[in-house]
C-alpha positions as a Markdown table, in Angstrom:
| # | Residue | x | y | z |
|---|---|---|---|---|
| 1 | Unk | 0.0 | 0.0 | 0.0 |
| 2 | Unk | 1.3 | 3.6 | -1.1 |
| 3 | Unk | -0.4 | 6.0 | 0.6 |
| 4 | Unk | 0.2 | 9.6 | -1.5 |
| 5 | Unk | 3.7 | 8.0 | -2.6 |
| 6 | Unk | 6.8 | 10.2 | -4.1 |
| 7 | Unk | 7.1 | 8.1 | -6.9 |
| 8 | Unk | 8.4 | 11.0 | -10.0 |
| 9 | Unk | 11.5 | 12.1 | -7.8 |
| 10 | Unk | 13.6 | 12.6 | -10.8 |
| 11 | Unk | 11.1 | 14.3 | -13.0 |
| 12 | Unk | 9.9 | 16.4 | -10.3 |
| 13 | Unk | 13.0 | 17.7 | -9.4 |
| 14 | Unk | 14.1 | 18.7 | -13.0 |
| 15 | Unk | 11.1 | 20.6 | -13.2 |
| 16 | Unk | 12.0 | 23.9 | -11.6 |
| 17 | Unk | 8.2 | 25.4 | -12.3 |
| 18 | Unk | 7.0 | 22.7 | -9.5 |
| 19 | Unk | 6.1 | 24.6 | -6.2 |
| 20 | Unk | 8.1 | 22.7 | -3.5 |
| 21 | Unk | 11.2 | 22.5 | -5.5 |
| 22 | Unk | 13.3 | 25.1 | -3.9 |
| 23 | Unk | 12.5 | 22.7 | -0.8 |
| 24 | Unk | 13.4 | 19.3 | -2.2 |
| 25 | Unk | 16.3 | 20.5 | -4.3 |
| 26 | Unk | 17.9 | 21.3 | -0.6 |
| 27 | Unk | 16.5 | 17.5 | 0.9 |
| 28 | Unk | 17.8 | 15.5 | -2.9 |
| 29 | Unk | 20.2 | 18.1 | -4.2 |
| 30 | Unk | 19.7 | 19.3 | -8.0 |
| 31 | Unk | 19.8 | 17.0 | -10.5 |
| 32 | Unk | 20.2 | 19.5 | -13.0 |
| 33 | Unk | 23.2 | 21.0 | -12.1 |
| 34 | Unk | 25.8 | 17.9 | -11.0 |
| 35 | Unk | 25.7 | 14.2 | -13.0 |
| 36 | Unk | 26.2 | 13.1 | -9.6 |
| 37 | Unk | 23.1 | 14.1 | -8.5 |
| 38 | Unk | 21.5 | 13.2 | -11.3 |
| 39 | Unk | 22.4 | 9.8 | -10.8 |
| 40 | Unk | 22.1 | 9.3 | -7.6 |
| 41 | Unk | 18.3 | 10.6 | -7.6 |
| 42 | Unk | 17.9 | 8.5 | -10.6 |
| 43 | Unk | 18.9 | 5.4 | -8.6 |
| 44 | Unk | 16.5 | 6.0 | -5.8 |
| 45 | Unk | 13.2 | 6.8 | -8.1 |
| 46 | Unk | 10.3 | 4.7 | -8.0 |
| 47 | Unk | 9.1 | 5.6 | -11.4 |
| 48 | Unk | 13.1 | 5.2 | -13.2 |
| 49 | Unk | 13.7 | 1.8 | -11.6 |
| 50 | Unk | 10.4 | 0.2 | -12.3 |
| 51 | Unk | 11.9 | -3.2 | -14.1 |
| 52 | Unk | 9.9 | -6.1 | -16.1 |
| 53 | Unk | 8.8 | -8.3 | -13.5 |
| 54 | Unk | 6.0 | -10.1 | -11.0 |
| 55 | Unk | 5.2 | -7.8 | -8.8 |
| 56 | Unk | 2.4 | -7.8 | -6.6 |
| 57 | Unk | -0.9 | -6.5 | -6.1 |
| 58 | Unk | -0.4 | -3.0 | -4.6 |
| 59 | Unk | -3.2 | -0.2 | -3.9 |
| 60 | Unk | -2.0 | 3.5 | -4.6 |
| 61 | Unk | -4.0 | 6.1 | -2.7 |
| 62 | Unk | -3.5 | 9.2 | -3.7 |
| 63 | Unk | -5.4 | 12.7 | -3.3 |
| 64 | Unk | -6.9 | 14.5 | -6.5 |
| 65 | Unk | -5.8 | 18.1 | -5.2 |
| 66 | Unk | -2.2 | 16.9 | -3.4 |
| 67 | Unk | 0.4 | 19.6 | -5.0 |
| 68 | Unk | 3.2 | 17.3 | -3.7 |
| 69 | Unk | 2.0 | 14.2 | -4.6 |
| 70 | Unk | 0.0 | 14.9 | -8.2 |
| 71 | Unk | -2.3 | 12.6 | -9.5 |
| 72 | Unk | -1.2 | 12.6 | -13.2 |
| 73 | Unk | 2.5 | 11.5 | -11.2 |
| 74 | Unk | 0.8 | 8.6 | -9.5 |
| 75 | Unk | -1.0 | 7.5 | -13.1 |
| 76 | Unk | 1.9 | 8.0 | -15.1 |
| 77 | Unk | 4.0 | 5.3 | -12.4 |
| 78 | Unk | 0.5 | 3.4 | -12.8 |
| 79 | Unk | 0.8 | 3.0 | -16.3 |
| 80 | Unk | 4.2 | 1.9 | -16.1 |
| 81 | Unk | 4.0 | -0.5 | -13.6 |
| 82 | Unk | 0.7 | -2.0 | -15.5 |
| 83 | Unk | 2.9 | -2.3 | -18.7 |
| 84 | Unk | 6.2 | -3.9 | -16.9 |
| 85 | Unk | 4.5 | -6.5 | -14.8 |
| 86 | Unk | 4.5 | -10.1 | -16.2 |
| 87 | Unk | 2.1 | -11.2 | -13.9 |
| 88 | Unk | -1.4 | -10.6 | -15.6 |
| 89 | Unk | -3.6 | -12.5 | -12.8 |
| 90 | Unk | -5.3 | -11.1 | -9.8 |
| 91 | Unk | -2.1 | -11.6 | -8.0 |
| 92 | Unk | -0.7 | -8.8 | -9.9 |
| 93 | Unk | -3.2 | -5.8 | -9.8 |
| 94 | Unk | -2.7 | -2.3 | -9.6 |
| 95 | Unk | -5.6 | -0.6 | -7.7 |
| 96 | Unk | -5.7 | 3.2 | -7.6 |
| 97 | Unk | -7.8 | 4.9 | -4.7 |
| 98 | Unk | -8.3 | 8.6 | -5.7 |
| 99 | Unk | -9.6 | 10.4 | -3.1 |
| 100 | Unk | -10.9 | 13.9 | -3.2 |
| 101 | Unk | -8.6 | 15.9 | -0.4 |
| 102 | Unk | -5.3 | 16.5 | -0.7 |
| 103 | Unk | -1.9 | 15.6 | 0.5 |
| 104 | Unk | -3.0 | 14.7 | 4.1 |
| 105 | Unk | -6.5 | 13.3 | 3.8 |
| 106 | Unk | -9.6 | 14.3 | 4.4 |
| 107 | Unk | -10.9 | 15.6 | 7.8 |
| 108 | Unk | -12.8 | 14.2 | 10.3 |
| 109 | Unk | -13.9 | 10.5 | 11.3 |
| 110 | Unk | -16.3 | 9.9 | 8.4 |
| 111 | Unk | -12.9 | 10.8 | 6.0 |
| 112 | Unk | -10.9 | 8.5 | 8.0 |
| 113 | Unk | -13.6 | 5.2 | 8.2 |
| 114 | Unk | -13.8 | 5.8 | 4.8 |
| 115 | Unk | -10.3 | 5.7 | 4.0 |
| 116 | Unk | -9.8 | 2.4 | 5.9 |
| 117 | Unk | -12.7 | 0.7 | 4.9 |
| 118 | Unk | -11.5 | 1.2 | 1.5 |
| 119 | Unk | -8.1 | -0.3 | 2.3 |
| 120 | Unk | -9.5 | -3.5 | 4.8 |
| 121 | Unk | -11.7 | -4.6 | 2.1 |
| 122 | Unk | -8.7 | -4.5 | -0.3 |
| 123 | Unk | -6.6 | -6.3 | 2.0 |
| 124 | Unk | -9.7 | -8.8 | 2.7 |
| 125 | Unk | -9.9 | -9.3 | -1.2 |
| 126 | Unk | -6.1 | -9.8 | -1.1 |
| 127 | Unk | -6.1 | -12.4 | 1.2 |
| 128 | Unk | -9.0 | -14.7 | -0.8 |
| 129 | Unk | -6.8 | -14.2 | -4.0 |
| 130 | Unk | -3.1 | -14.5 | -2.6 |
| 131 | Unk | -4.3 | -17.5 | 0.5 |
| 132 | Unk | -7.3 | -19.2 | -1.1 |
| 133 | Unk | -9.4 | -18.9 | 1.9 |
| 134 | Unk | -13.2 | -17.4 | 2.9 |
| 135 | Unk | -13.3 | -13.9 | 3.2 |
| 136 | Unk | -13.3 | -12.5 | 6.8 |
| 137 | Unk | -16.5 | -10.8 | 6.3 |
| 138 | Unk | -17.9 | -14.0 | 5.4 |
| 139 | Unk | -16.2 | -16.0 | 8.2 |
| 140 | Unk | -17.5 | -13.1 | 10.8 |
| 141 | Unk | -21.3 | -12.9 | 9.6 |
| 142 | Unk | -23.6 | -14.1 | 12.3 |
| 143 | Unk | -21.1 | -14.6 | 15.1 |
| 144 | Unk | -21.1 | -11.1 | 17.0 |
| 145 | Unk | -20.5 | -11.8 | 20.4 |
């Protein structure tokens, strides 16, 4: 689970128009002024070192307003991962949960319960597909205590 994940460092930080920049040029250094950099950012970006292989389910939630996290990041990184994985079954899926806040949720407890219920029932689903057994929502119907 990546919850409003970094995932276009490199991108991001060539990009000098981006509004936290400034800020992450003095965390990551600036790629656009030393190879070394350059590389070294390049080595620790999610989106650069996505390779062909099986990777595993994995929800992405992300915010539609979040500045530092942007949503057409987190799709771009989507569509890559989608078109590098070799696994094409249920054990392999990409789920996206866009939600409408930005880069620290939602407020209040109806944000929150939403937010998890989202990601339990992912998890539940994830544990049918990846364990083979009942879902806990069917094991737990009918046996409050």
């Amino acid at each position: 689970m990546l919850n409003v994940p970094f995932l276009e460092v490199l991108g991001t930080l060539l990009d000098k128009s981006k509004a936290l920049v400034v800020s992450d040029h003095e965390e990551w250094g600036d790629p656009g002024e030393s190879l070394e950099t350059y590389h070294r950012v390049q080595e620790l970006c999610p989106y650069e070192n996505l390779q062909h292989n099986n990777y595993p389910s994995v929800l992405l939630v992300v915010g539609e307003h979040d500045f530092r996290s942007p949503l057409y990041q987190v799709m771009k990184y989507v569509k890559r991962l989608r078109d590098r994985r070799q696994r094409k079954d249920q054990r392999g899926e990409v789920y996206v949960n866009i939600q409408s806040t930005g880069h620290n949720g939602g407020v209040g407890a109806d944000c929150t319960i939403r937010e998890y219920s989202v990601q339990y029932a992912l998890l539940d689903h994830l544990l049918v597909v990846y364990l083979n057994v009942s879902s806990i929502g069917q094991q737990q119907r009918g046996h409050c205590h």
